[in-house]
N, C-alpha and C positions, 0 to 999 in steps of 0.2 A: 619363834619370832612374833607370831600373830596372836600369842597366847602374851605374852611380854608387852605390845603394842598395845595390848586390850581390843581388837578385834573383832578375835572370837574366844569363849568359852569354852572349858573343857567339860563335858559334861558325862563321859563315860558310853559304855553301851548296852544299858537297859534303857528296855524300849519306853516303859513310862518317862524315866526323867530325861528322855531324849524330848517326847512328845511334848513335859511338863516346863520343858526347857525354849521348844518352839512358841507354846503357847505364850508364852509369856513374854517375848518378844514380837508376837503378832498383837497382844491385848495390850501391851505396857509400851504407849509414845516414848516416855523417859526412858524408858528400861532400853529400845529400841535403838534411842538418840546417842546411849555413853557409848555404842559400837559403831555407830552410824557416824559420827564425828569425828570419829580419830583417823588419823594419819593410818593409811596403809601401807606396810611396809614393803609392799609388792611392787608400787606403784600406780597408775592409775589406771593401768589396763588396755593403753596406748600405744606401749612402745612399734609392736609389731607396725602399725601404722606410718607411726616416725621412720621404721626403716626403710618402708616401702619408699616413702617420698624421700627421701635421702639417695635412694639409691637411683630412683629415678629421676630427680635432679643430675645427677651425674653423668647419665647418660651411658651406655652399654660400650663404650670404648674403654672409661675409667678400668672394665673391670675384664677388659680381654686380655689374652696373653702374647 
């Protein structure tokens, strides 16, 4: 999905084009930006959040038996 999204890169697991692969996303803004901008297909890394306040909006009766 995050390889599809453009994300992230598949880059294999040699340790150089692993390395040769960070660097170039540490050294290259553009390079950094076409991952950095795209929609994530995860989300935004929130939801946990949203549940807590949902749930506790509810109040602990909602959810007794």
């Amino acid at each position: 999905e995050a390889v599809i999204a453009g994300t992230v890169e598949l880059v294999g697991t040699d340790p150089a084009r692993i390395v040769s692969a960070v660097a170039r996303l540490l050294d290259d803004p553009a390079h950094y930006a076409r991952f950095a901008q795209r929609l994530n297909p995860y989300g935004d890394g929130k939801a946990s959040g949203r549940i807590v306040d949902t749930l506790c909006a509810r109040g602990t009766s909602t959810f007794a038996a």
